[in-house]
N, C-alpha and C positions, 0 to 999 in steps of 0.2 A: 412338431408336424410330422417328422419321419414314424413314430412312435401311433399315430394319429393311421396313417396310411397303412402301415404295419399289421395292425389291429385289420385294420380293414380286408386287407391282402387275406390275413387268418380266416376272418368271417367268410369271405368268397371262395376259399378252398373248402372250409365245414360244406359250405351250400354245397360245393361238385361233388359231393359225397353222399348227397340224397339221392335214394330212390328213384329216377327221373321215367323209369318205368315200371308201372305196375305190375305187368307181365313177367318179368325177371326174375329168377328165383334166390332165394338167401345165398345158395351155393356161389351161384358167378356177382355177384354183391359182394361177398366177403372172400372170396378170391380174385378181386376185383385187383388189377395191376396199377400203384397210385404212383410208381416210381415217376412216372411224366409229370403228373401233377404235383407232386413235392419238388420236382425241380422248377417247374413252371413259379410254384408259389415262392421259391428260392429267386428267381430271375425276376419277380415280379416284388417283393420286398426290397432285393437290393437297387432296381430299378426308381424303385420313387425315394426310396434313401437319399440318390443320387439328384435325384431332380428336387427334393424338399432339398437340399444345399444349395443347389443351385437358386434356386429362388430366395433362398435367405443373405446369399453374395448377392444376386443381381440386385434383391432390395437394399440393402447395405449401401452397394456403388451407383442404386441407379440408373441401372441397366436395362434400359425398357427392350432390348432385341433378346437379352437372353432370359429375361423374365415370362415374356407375350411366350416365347418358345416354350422352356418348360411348363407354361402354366397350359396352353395348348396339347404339349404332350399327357398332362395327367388328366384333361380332360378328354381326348379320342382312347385314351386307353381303359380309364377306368368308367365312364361315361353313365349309364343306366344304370350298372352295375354298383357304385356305388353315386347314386345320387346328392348327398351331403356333402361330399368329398368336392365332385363336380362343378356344383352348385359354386360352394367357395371361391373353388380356383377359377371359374368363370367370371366371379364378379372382382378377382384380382386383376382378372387379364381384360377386363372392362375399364379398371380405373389406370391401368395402366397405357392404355389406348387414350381415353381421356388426357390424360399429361402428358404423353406428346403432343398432341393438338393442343393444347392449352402452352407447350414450350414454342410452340409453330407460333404462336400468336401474339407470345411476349416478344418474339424474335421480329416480327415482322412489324410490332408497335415500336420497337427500336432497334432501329438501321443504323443509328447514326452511333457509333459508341465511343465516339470528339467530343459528344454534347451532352450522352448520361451515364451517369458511373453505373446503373444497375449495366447498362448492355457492356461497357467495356468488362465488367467483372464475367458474365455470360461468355463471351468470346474467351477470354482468357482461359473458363473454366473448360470449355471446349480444348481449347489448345492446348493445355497442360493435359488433357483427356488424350488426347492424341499423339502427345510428346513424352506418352508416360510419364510426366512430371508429379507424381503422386505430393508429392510436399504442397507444390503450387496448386494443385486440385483441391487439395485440404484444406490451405487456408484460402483461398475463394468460394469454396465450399461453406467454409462456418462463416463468411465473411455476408454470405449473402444469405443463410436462415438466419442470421442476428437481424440484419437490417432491413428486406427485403419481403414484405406480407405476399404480396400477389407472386412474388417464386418460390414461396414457401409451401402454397396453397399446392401448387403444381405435384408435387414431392407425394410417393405411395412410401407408408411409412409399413415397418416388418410389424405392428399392431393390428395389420388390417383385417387378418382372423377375428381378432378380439371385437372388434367395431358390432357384431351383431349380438353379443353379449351384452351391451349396453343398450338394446333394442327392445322395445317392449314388444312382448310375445303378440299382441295386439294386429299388428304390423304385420302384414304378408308383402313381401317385394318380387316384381315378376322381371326379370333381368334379360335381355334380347338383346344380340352381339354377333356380326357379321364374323366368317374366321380368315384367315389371311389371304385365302386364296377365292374369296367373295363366294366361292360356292357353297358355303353353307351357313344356316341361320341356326346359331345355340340358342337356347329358349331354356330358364333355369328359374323356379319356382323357391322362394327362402322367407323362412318367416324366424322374426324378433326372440332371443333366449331368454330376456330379463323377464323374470313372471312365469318361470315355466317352471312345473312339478319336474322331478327326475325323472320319476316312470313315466310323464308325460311326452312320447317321440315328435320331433317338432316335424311339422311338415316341410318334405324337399323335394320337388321334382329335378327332370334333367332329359330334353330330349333335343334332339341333332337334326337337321330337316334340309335336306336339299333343298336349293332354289337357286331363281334365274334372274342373277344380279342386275344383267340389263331390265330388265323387264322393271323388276322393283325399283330402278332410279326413272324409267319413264315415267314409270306411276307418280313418283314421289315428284320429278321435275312438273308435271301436270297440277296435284293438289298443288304446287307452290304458285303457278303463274293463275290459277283456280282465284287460290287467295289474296292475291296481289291484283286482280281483275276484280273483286268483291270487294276489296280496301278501296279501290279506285270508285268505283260505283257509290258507294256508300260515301265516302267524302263528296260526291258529286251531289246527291242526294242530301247531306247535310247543309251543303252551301244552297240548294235548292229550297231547302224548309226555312233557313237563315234569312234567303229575299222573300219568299213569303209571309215571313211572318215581318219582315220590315217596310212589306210594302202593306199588309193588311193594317200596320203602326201608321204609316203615311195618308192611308185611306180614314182610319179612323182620326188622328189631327185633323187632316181637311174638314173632314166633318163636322168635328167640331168647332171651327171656325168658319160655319154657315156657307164652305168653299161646294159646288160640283163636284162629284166624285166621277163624275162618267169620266171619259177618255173624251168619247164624240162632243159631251157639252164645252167641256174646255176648248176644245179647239172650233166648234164653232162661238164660243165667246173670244176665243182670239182674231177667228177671223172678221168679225162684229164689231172687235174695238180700233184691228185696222182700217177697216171700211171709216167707223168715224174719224181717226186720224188724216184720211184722206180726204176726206168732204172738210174737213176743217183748215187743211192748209189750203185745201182749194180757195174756201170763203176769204181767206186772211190775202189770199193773192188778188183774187177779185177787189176788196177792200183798199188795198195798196195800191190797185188801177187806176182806180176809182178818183 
């Protein structure tokens, strides 16, 4: 990865080395003073040096605070400038936002860690994290990738460069990623390696975009109650078609059984067979006067 960055570092000092004005003549071009720019490219090699380690301990240990960091840092630094690079470390500092929210939610499906061994081994691993207990972190560590599928899944593994090499070239992924302080939207453009010629350059964008976090959760909080108002409706509406079509079933039984369909005829043949029930006990009382 350092090796990877490096390269890059070189390629971006060649660039500051062009011609940026045509007007210019060969003379002040080639007495051109680089001394700033070779130390620059100096500070900017050793620079991600430091941070590709970093990222290779934080994935090692796990460390989603100093991972999101450096992988943040190599992206406002290196950013447009080299888009591929960006790109990458964008969709590491995505997956690694993902697993904490996925660790938030194994944590809060188990509170109780009396009653299941994955959450007492969790807490532990926490606590030995915290107690510097590197032994005990270890073996709760291997104790819960052996046994443990859905904390396993959780885990950004140091392959995750590799993952898009086994992507068929086919495949373009468009990656959108809030950065830690909500005011800004990464927006990173990556497509599949498997199937790809060498001289073939894979497409990668990478751009940075200001916005106005409240705003975008108003919106987003609105399509939700949007769609939960349309779920509601729609169940309403199905239970709606469900009585019609079981009273249009009831309508059509009647009918076939030489029954009234109206609403009005039934009820004045109800009120028809009262009326005779009434003249008939009258007679039966008459009868028994009698």
């Amino acid at each position: 990865l350092s090796n990877v960055l490096s390269c890059k570092s070189l390629d971006l000092f060649e660039d500051s080395l062009s011609i940026w004005d045509e007007k210019a003549s060969a003379d002040s071009v080639v007495t051109r003073d680089i001394l700033c720019e070779v130390k620059s490219l100096r500070y900017l090699t050793t620079s991600t040096e430091f941070l590709a380690k970093a990222v290779q301990l934080a994935l090692q240990k796990q460390d989603h605070n100093v991972l999101q960091s450096a992988c943040s840092e190599v992206i406002d630094k290196l950013g447009v400038f080299a888009p591929h690079i960006s790109v990458h470390f964008l969709a590491l500092y995505q997956s690694s936002v993902v697993a904490e929210w996925l660790n938030s939610i194994i944590k809060k499906a188990l509170q109780t860690p009396n009653e299941s061994k994955v959450a007492s081994m969790i807490y532990q691993l926490e606590a030995a994290e915290k107690a510097k207990n590197y032994k005990l972190y270890s073996q709760c560590f291997d104790e819960l990738f052996k046994g443990n599928l859905c904390w396993k899944r959780t885990l950004v593994f140091e392959n995750h460069f590799d993952i898009i090499k086994e992507i068929d070239d086919k495949r373009i992924f468009i990656i959108l990623q809030h950065s830690s302080c909500k005011q800004f939207l990464y927006s990173g453009v990556i497509q599949g390696l498997k199937g790809l010629k060498v001289s073939q350059e894979p497409v990668a964008g990478f751009r940075k975009t200001r916005v106005n976090f409240r705003m975008l959760t108003s919106l987003s909080r609105l399509w939700e109650n949007y769609k939960a108002s349309l779920h509601r409706y729609m169940v309403k509406l199905v239970a709606l078609f469900k009585f019609e079509d079981q009273s249009n079933n009831r309508k059509e039984m009647i009918s076939r059984l030489g029954v009234e369909t109206d609403v009005q005829g039934l009820e004045n043949a109800a009120k028809n067979l009262e009326e005779k029930r009434k003249k008939y006990r009258l007679r039966l009382c008459v009868d028994t006067t009698a």
